[in-house]
N, CA, C and O of each residue as an XYZ file, in Angstrom:
800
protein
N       8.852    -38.741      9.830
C       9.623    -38.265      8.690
C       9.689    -39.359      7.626
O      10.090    -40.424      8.095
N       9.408    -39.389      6.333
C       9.421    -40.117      4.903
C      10.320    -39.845      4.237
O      10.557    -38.721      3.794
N      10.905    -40.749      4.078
C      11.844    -41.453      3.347
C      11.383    -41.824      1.646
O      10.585    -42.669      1.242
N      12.241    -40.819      0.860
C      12.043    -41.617     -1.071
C      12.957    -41.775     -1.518
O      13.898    -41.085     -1.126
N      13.166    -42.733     -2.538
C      14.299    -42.894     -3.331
C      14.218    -42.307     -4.559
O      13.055    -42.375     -4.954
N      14.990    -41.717     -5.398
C      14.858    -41.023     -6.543
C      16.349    -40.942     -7.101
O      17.388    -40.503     -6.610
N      15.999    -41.625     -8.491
C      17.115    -41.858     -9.552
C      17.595    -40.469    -10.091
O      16.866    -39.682    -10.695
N      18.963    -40.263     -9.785
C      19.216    -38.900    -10.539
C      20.702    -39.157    -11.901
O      21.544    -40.045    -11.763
N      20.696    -38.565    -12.621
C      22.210    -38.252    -13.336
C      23.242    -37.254    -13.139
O      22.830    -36.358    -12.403
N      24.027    -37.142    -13.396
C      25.260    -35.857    -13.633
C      25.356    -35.557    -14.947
O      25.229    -36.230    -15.970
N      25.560    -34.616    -14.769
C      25.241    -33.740    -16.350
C      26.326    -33.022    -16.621
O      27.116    -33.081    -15.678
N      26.655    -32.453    -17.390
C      28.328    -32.396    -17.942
C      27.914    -30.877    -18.544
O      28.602    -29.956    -18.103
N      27.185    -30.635    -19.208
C      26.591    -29.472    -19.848
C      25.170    -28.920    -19.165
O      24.195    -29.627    -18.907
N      25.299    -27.365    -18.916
C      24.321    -26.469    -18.610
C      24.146    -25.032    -19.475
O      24.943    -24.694    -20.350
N      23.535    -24.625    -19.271
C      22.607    -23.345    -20.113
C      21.094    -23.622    -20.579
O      20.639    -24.765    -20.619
N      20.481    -22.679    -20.867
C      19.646    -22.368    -21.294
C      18.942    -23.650    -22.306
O      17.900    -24.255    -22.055
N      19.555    -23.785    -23.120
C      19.278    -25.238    -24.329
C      19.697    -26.326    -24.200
O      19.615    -27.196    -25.067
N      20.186    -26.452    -23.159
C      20.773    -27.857    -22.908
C      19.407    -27.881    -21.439
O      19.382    -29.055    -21.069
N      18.682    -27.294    -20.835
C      17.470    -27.461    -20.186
C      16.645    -27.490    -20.445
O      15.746    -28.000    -19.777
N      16.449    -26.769    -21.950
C      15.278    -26.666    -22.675
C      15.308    -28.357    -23.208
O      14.325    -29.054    -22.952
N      16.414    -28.910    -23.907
C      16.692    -30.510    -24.790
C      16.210    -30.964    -23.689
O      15.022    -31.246    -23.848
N      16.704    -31.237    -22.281
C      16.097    -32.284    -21.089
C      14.860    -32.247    -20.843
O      14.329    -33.357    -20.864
N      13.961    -31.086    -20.536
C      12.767    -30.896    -20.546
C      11.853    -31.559    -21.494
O      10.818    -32.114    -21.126
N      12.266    -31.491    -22.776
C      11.859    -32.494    -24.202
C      11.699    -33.929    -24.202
O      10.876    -34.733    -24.639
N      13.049    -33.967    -23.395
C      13.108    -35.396    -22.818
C      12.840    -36.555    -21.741
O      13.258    -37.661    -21.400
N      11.411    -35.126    -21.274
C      10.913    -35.785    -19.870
C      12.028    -35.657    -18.973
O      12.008    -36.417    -18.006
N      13.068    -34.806    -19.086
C      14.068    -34.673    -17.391
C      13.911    -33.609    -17.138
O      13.392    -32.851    -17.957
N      14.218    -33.286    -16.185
C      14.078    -31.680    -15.225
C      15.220    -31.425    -14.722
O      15.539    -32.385    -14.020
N      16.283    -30.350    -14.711
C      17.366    -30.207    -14.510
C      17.419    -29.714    -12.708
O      16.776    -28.888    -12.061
N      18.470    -30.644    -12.371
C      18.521    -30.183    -10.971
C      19.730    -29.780    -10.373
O      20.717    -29.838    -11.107
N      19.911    -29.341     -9.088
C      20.938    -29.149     -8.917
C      21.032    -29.665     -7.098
O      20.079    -29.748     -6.324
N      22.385    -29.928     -6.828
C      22.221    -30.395     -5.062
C      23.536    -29.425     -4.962
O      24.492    -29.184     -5.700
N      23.152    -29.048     -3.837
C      24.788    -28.354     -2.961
C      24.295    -28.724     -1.384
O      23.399    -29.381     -0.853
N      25.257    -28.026     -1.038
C      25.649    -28.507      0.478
C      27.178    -28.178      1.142
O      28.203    -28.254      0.464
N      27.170    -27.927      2.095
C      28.582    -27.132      2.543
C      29.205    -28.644      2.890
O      30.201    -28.483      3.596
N      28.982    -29.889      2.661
C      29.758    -31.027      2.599
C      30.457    -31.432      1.156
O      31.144    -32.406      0.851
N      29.961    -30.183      0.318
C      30.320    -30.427     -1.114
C      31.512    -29.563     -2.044
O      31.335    -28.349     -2.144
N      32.234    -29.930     -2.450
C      33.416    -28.602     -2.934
C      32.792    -27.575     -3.704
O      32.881    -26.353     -3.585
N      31.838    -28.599     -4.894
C      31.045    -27.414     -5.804
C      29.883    -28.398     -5.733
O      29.817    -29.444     -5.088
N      29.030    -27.868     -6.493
C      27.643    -27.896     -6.236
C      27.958    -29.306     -7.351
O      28.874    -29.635     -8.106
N      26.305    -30.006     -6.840
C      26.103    -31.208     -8.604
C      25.041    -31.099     -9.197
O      23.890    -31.032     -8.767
N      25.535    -31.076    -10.433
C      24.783    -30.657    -11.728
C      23.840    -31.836    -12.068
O      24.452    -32.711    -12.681
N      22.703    -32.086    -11.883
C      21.812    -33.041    -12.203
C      20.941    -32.829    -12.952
O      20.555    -31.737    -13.368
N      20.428    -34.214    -13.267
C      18.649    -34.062    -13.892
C      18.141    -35.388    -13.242
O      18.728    -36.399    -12.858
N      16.905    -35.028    -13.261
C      15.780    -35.993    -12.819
C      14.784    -36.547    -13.854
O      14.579    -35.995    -14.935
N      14.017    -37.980    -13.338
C      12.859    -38.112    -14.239
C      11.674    -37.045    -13.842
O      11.202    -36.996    -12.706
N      11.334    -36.359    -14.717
C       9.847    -35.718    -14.469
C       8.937    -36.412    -13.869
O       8.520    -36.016    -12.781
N       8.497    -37.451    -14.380
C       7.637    -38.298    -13.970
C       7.309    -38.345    -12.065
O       6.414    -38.028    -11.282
N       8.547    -38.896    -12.040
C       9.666    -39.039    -11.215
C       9.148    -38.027     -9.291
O       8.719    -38.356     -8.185
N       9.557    -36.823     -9.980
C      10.265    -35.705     -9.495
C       8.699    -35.434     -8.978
O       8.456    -35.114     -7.815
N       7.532    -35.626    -10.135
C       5.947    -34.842     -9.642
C       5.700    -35.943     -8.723
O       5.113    -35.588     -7.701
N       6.014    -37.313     -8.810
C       5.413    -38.482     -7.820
C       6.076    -37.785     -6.309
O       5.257    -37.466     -5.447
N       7.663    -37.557     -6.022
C       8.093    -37.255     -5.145
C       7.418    -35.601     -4.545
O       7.630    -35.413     -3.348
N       6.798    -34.672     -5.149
C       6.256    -33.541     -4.979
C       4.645    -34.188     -4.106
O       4.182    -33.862     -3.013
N       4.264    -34.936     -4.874
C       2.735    -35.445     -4.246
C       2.764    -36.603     -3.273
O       1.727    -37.044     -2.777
N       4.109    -37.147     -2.971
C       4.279    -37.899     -2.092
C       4.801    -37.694     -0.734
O       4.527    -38.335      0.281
N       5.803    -36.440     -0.916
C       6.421    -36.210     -0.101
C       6.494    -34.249      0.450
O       6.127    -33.185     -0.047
N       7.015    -34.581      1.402
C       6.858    -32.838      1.850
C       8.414    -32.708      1.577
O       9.216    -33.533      1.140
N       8.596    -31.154      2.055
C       9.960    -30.735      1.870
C      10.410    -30.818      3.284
O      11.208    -29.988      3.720
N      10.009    -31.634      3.911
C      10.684    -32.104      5.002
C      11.102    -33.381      4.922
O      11.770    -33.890      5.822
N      10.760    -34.001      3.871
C      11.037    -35.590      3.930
C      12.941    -35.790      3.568
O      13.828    -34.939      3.634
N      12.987    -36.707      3.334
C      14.371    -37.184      3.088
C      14.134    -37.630      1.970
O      13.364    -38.591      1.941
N      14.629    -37.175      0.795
C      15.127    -37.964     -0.645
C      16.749    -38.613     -0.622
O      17.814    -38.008     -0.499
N      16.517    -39.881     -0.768
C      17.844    -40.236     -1.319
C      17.928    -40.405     -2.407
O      17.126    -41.079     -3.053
N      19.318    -39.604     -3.050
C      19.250    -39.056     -4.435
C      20.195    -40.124     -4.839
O      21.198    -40.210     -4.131
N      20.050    -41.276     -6.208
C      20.879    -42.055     -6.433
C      21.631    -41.789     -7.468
O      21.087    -42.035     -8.544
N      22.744    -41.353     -7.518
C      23.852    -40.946     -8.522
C      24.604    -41.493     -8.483
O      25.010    -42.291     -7.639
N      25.097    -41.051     -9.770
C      26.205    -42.118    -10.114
C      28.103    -41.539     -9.182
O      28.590    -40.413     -9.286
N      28.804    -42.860     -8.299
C      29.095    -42.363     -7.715
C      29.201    -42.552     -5.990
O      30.043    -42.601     -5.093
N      27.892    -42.613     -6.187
C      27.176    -42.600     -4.262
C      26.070    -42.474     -4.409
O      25.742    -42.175     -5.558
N      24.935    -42.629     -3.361
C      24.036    -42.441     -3.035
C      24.232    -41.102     -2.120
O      24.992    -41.112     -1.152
N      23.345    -39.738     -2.578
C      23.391    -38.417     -1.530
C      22.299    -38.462     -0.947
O      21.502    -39.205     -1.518
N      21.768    -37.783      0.323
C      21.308    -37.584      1.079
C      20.548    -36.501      0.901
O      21.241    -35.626      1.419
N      19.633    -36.015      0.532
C      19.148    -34.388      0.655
C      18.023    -34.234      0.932
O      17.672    -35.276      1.485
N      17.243    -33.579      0.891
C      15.962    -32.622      1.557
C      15.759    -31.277      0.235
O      16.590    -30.500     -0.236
N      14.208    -31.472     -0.061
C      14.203    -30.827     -1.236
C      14.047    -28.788     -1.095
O      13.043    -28.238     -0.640
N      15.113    -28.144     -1.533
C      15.329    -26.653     -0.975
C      14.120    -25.668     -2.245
O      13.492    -24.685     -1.852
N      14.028    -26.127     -3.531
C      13.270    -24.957     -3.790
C      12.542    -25.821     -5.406
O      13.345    -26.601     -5.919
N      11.373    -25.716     -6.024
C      11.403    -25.938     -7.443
C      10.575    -24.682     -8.265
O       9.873    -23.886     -7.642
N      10.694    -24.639     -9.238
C      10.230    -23.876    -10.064
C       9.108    -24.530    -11.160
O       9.319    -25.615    -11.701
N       8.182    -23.920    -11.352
C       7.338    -24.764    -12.374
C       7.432    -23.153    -13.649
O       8.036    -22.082    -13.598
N       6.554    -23.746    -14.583
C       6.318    -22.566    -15.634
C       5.006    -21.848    -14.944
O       4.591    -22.042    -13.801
N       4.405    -20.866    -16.060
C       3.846    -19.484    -15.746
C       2.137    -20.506    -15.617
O       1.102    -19.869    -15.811
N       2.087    -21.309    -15.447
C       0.728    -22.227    -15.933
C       1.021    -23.046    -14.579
O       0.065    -23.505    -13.953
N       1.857    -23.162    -14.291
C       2.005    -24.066    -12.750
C       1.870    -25.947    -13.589
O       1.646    -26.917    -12.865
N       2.054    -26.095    -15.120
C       1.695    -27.518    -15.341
C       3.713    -28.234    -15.323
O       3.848    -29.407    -14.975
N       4.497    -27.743    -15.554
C       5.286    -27.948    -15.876
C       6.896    -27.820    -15.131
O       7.498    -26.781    -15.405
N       7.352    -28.461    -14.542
C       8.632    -28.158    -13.611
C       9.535    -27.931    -14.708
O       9.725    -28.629    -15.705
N      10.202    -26.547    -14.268
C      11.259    -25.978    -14.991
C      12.782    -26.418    -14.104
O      13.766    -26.465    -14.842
N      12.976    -26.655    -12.986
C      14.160    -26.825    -12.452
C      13.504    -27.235    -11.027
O      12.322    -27.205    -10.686
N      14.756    -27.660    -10.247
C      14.837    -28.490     -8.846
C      16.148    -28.330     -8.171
O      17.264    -28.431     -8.679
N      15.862    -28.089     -7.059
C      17.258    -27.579     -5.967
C      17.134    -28.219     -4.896
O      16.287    -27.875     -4.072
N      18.018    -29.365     -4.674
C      18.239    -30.318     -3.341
C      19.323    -29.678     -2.661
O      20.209    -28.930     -3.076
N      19.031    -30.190     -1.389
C      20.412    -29.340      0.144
C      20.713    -30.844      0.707
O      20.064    -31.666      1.355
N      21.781    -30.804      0.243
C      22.354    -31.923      1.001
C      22.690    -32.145      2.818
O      23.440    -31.401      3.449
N      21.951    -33.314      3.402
C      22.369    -33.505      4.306
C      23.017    -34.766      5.049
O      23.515    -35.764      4.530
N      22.913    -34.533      6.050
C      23.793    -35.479      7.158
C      22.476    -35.693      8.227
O      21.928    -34.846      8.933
N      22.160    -37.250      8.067
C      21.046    -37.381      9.352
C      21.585    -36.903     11.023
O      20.833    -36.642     11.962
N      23.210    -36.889     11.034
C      23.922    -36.698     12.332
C      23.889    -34.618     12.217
O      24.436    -34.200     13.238
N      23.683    -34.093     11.815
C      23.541    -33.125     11.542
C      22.326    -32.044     11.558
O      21.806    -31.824     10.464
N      21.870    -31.411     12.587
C      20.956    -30.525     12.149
C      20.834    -29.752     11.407
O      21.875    -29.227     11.011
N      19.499    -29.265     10.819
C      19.018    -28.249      9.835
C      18.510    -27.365     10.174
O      18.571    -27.232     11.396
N      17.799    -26.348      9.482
C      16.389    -25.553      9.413
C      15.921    -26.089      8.215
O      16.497    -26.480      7.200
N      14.484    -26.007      8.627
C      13.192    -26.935      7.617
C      12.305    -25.744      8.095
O      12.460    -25.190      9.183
N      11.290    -25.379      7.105
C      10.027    -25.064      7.043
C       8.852    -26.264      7.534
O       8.828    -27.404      7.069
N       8.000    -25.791      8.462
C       7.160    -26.707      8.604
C       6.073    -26.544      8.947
O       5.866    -26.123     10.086
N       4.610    -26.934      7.737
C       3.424    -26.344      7.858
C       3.122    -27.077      8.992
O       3.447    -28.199      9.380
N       2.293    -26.022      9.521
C       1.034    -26.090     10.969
C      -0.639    -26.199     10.351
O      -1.165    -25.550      9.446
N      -1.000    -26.883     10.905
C      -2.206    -27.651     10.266
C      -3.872    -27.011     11.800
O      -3.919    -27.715     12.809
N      -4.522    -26.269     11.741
C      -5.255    -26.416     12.783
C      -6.371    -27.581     12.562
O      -7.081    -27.905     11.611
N      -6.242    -27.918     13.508
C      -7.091    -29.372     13.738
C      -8.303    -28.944     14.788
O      -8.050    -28.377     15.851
N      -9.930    -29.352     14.278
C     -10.911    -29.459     15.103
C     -11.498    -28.008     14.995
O     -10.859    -27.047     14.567
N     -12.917    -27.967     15.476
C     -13.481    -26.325     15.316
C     -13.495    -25.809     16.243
O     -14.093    -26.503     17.065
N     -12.985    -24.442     16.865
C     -13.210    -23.665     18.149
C     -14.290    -23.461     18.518
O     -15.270    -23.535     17.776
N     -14.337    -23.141     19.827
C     -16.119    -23.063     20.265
C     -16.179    -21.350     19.881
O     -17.299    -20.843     19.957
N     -14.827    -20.301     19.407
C     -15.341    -19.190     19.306
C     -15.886    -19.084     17.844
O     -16.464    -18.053     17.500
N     -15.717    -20.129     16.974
C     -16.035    -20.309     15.716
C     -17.745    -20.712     15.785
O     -18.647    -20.151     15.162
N     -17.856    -21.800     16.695
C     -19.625    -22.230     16.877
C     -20.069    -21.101     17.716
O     -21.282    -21.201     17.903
N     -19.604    -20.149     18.249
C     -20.311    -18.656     18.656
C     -20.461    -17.801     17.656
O     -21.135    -16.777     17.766
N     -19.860    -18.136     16.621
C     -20.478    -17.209     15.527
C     -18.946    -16.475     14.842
O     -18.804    -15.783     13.834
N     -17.895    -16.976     15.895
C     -16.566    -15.883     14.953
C     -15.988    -16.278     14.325
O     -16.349    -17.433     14.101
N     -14.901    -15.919     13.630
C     -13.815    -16.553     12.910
C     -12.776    -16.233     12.760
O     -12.185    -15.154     12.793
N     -12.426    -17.592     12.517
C     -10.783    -17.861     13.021
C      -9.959    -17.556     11.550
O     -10.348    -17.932     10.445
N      -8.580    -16.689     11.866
C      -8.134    -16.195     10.915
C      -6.785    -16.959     11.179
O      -6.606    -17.180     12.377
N      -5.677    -17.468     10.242
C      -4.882    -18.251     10.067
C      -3.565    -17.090     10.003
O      -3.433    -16.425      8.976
N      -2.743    -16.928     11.012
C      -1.129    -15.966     10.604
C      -0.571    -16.704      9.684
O      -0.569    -16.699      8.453
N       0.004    -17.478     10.683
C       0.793    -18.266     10.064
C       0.627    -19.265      9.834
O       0.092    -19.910     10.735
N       0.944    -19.968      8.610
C       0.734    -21.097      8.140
C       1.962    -21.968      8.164
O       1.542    -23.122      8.251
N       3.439    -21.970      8.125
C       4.181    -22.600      8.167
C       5.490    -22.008      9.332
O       5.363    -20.828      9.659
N       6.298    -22.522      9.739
C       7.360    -22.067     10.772
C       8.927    -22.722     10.702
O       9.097    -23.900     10.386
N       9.788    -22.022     10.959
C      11.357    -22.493     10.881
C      11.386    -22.908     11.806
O      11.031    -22.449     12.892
N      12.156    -24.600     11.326
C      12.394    -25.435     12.803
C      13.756    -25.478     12.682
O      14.357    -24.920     11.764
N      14.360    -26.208     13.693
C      15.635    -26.765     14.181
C      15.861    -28.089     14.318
O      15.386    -28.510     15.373
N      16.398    -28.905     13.665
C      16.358    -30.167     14.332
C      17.185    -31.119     13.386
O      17.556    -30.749     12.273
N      17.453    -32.392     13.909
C      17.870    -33.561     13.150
C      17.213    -33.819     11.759
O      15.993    -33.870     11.914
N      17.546    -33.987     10.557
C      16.561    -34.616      9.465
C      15.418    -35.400      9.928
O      14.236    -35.176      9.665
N      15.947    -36.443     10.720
C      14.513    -37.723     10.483
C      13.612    -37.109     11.828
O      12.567    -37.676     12.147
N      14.268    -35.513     12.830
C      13.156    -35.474     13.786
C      12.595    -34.306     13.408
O      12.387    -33.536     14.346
N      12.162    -33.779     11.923
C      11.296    -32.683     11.762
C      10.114    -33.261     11.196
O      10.208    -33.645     10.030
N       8.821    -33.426     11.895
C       7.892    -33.859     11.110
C       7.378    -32.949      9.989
O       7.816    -31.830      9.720
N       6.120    -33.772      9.217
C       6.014    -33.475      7.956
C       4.703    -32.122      8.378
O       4.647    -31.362      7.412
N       4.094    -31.849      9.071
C       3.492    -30.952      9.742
C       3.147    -30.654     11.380
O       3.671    -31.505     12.099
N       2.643    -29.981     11.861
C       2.669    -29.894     13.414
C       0.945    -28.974     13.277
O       0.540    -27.978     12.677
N       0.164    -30.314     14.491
C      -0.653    -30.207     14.738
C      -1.298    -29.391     15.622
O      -0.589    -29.129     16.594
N      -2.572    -28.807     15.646
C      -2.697    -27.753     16.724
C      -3.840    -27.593     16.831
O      -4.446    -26.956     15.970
N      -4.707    -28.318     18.319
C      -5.969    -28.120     18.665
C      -6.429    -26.986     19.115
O      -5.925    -26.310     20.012
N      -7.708    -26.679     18.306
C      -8.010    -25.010     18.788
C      -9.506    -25.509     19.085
O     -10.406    -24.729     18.774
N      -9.873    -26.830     19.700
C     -11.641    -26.709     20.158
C     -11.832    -26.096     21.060
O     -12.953    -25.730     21.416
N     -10.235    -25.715     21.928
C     -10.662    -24.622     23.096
C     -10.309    -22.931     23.086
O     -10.009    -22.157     23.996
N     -10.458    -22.785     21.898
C     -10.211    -21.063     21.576
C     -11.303    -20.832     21.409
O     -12.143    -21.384     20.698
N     -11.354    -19.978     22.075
C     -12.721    -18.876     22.352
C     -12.860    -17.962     21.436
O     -12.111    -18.033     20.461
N     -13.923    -16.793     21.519
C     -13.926    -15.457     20.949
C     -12.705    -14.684     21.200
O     -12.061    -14.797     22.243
N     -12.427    -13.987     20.346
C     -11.176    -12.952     20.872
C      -9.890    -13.771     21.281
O      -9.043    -12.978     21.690
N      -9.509    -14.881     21.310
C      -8.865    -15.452     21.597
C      -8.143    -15.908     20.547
O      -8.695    -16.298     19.519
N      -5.940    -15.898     20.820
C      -5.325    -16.479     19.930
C      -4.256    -17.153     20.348
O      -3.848    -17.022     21.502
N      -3.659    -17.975     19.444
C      -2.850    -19.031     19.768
C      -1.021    -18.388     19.255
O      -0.722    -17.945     18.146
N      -0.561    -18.465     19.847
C       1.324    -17.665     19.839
C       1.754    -19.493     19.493
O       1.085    -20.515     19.649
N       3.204    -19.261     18.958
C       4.309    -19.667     18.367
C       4.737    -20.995     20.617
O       5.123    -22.138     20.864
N       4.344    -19.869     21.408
C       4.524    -20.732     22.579
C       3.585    -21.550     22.726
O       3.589    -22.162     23.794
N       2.661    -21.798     21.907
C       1.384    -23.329     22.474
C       1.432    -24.160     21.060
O       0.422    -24.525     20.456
N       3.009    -24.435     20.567
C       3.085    -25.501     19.670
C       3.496    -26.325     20.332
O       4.402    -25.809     20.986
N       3.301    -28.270     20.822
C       3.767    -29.059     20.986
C       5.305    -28.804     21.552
O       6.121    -28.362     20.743
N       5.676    -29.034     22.741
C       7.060    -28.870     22.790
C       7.911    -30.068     22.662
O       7.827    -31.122     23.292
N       8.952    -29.643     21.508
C       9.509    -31.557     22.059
C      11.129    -30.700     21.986
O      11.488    -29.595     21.579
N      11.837    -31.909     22.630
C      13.341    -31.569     23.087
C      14.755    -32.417     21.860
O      15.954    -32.686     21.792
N      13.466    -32.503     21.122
C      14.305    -33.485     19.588
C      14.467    -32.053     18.462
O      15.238    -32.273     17.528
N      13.886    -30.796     18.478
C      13.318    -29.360     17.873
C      13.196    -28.502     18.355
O      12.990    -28.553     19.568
N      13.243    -27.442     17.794
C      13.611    -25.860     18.166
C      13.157    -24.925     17.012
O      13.674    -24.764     15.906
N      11.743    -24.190     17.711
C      11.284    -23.257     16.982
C      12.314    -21.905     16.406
O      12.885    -21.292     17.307
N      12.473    -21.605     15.496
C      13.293    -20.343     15.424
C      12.231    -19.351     15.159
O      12.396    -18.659     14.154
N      11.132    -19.142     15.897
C      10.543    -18.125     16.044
C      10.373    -17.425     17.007
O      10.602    -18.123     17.994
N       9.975    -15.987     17.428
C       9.514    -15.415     18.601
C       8.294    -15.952     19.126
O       7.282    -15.981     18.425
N       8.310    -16.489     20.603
C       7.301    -17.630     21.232
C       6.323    -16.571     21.420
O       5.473    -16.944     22.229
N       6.109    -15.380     20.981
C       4.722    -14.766     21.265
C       4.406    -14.365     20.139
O       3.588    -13.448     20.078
N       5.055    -15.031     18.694
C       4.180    -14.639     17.609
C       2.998    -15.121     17.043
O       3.035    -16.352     17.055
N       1.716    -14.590     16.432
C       0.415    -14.836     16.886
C       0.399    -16.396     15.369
O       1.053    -16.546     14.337
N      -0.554    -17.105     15.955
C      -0.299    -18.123     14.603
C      -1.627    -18.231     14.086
O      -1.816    -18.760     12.991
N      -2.765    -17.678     14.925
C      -4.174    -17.859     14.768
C      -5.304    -17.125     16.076
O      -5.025    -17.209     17.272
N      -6.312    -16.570     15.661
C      -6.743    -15.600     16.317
C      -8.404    -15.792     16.212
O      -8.610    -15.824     14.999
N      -9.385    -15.902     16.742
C     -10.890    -16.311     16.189
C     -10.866    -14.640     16.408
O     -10.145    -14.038     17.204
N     -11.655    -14.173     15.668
C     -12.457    -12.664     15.595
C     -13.953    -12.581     16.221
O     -14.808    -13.460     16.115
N     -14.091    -11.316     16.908
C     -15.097    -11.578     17.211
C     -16.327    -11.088     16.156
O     -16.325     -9.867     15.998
N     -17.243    -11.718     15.499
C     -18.238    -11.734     14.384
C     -19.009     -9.863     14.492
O     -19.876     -9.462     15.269
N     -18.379     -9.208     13.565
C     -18.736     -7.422     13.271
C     -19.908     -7.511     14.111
O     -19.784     -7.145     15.280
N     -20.831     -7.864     13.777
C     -22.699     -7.560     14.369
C     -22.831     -7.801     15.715
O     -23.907     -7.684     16.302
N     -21.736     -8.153     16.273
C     -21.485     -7.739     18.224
C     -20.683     -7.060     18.709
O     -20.683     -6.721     19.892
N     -19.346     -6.551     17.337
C     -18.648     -5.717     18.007
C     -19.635     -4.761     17.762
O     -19.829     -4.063     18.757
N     -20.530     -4.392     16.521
C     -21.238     -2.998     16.215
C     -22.782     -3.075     17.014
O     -23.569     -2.134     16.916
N     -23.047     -4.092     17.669
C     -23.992     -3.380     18.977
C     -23.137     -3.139     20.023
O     -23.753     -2.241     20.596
N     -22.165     -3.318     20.652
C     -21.370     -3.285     21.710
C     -21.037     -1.805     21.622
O     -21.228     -1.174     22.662
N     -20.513     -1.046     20.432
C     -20.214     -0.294     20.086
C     -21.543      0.975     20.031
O     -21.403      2.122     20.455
N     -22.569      0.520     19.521
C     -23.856      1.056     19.688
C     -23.819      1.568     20.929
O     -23.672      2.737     21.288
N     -24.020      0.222     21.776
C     -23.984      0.050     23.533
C     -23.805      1.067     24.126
O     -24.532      1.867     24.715
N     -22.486      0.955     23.871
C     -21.398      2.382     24.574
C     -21.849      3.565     24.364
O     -22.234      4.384     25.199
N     -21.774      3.700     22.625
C     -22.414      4.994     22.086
C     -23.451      5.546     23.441
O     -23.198      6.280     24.397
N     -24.566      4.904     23.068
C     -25.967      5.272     23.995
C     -25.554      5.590     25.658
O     -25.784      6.644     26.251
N     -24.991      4.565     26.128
C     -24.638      5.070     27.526
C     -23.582      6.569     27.691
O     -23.757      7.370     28.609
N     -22.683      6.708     26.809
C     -22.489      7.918     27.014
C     -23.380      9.146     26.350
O     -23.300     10.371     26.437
N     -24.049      8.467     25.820
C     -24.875     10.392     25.218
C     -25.877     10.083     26.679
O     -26.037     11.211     27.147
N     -26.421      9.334     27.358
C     -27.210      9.475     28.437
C     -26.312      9.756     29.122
O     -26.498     10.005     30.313
């Protein structure tokens, strides 16, 4: 789990033009809540800033947000860019407690080629990311998953992720996460196959 530091302000005024003026000004308006908080805090960030922490870090990492005040704790919950994807329009931090568990999203990465893939099939991806359970600093930044031994026809469930006793999948352990197919031009002689043996 990664650890960033990131300079934030409190902001006194919100709406529409008072996000549009920050944006002008290279800041990005943010906001942190957290059920450790009475009301939510009204922030902005450096842009600059905010894209280094996007390409540096996952939304599993830990930002410590430095305000004026205290230093907060959070984990980044959602951002928005414009209709062009060049430009962050807003930012939403969830405040936490390292003594405290969460739920985190956390991409699954398949690692290595199946031998049902060098037979000719292919492997189709469910799911790409999963709800965990766990401490802040024990959700890693992805979860790895060897498939050199998936076959044809063969798929991998939510039960053959790494088990550790620091995390807790909140998924159903037989949901499918990846599946190799078997390549059309053997199901459609197989299918042929059959055909022929029953008209004989």
């Amino acid at each position: 789990m990664s650890q960033v530091k990131l300079e934030a302000n409190v902001r006194e005024k919100t709406g529409t033009g008072v996000a549009r003026k920050l944006r002008r000004q290279g800041r990005v308006p943010a906001v942190l809540y957290g059920h450790h908080l009475q009301t939510p805090m009204v922030l902005d960030v450096d842009a600059k800033e905010m894209e280094r922490v996007l390409r540096t870090a996952g939304r599993t990492s830990i930002i410590n947000l430095n305000v004026p005040g205290g230093p907060q704790t959070a984990m980044l919950a959602d951002y928005q860019r414009d209709v062009f994807g060049t430009h962050l329009l807003s930012v939403d931090f969830k405040q936490v407690r390292l003594d405290e568990k969460v739920t985190a999203s956390v991409p699954i990465s398949l690692v290595g080629q199946s031998k049902g893939v060098k037979a000719g099939g292919v492997i189709e991806q469910m799911v790409r990311e999963i709800q965990v359970e766990a401490l802040p600093l024990d959700i890693p930044e992805s979860l790895d998953i060897d498939i050199t031994e998936l076959d044809l026809g063969e798929h991998l469930t939510v039960a053959n992720l790494p088990v550790s006793d620091k995390m807790t999948f909140l998924a159903d352990p037989e949901e499918t996460l990846a599946v190799v197919h078997t390549p059309r031009s053997v199901t459609l002689a197989e299918e042929q196959a059959a055909t022929t043996e029953s008209a004989e």
